[in-house]
N, C-alpha and C positions, 0 to 999 in steps of 0.2 A: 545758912541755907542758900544764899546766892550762892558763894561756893561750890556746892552739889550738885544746884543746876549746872552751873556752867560748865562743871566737871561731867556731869551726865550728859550735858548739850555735849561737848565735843568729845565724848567716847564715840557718841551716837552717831555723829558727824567720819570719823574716823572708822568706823564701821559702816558706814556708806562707803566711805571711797575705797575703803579695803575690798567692799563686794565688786565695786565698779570695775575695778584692776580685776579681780580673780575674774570678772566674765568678761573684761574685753580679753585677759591671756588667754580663755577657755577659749571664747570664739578664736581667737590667731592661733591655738591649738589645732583646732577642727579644721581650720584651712590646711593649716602646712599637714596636714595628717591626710585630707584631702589629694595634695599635689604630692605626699610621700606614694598614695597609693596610682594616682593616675600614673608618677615618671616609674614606679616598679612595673605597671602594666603595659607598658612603651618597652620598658628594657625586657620585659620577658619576650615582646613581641616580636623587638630586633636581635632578640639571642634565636628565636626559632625563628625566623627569615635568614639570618646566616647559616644557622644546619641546614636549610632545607638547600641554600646554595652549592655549602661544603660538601654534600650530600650527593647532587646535581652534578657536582664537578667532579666530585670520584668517580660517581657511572660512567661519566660519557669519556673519562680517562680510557674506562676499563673497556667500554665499549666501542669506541670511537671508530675503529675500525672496518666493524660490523657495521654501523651507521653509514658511513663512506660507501661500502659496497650496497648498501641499502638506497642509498640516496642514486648511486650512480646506475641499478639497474631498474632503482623509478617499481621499489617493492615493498612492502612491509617487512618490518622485524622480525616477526614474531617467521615470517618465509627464509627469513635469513640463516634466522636461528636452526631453524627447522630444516634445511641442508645444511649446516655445518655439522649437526647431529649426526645426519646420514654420511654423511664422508666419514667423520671419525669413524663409524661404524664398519664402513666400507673398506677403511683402507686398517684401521688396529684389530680388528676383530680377525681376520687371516693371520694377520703378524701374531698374535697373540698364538694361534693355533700353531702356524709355523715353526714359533721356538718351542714348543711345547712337543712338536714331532721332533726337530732338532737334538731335545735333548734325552730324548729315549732313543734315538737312534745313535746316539753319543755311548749312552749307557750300554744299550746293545754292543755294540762295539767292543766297549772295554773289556762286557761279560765272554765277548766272543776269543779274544784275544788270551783270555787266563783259561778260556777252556782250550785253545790251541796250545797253549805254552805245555799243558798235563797230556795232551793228547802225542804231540811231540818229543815226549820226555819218552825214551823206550823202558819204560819202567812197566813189572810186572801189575797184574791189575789191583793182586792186593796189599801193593806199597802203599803209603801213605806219604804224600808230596808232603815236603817244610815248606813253610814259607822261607825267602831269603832273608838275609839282615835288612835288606831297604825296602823289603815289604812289612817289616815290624816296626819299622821308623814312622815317629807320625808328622804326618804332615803340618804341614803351617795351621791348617784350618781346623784341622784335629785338636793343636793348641790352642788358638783362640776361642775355640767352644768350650774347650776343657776350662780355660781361665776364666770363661764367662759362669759355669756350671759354678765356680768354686767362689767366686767373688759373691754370687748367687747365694749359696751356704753361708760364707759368712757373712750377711748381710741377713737370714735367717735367725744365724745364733746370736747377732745381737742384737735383735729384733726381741727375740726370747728373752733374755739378760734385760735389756729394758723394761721388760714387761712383768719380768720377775721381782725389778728393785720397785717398779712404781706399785705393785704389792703389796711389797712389805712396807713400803711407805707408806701407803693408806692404811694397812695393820694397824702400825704404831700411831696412827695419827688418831686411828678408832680408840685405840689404848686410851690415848691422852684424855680425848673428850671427853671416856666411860671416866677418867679420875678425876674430872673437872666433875661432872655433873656429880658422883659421888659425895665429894666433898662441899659442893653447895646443897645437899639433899639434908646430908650432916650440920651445916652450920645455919640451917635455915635459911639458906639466901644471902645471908650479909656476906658473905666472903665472894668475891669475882676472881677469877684466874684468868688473866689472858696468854 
């Protein structure tokens, strides 16, 4: 009988300290769980302070300039901005128009030239001009469009061709399931096919 007690005193004994350990670990838990979350909320804070720098510093790369001229005639940006607009405007917007007259007057030209070449030719009115051998000839650029039209094509047909095999792929792979599922319908269940 003393025995038992003594054996039940220090179970019982031994069961205190085991709790006292698992709540001082629970408490040094809660701490460092504590400081896990405050240094994550520090480092999120110093990851978005540095974008916001990296950020700061790419603008004023791209803008720098503007600024400069902003700073030196003692104006706002957004004035800045607002005539750099207008000049683009002012000075691409003719250019733009200019090559656009340039190259119908180009065109004109060359139209005007193949009707002097027929005009010139003393040939009755109802001949019918050849073309010469180096107006059948194609040009460079006539090539490279053609190569592009054809590379085009086949990048089409095997666009098709892929699209025809993953078909039939799925076909047979529908085959397979329909024989899988057949056969487990057949066997009750106990048979798996993978």
């Amino acid at each position: 009988m003393v025995n038992q007690e003594r054996s039940t005193y220090s179970a019982d004994r031994s069961a205190r300290e085991t709790n006292k350990s698992i709540e001082s670990i629970t408490s040094e838990i809660a701490v460092l769980n504590d400081k896990v979350i405050a240094y994550s909320d520090s480092a999120s804070k110093m990851q978005v302070a540095i974008t916001k720098v990296q950020l700061q510093s790419d603008i004023s790369s791209e803008l720098g300039s503007l600024s400069y001229v902003s700073k030196i005639l003692n104006v706002s940006m957004d004035y800045v901005v607002n005539i750099l607009i207008i000049l683009f405007m002012i000075v691409f917007d003719p250019l733009a128009i200019s090559m656009v007259l340039a190259f119908n007057s180009l065109s004109d030209n060359k139209l005007n030239e193949v009707i002097k070449k027929t005009e010139e030719s003393d040939l009755p009115d109802n001949t019918i001009v050849q073309p010469s051998e180096t107006d059948l000839e194609p040009s460079e650029q006539d090539t490279s469009i053609t190569e592009v039209i054809e590379s085009q094509q086949d990048e089409i047909r095997e666009s098709d061709e892929e699209k025809s095999r993953r078909l039939k792929e799925e076909a047979r792979l529908k085959r397979i399931d329909e024989k899988r599922k057949r056969i487990q319908n057949n066997a009750g269940g106990a048979v798996k096919i993978y």
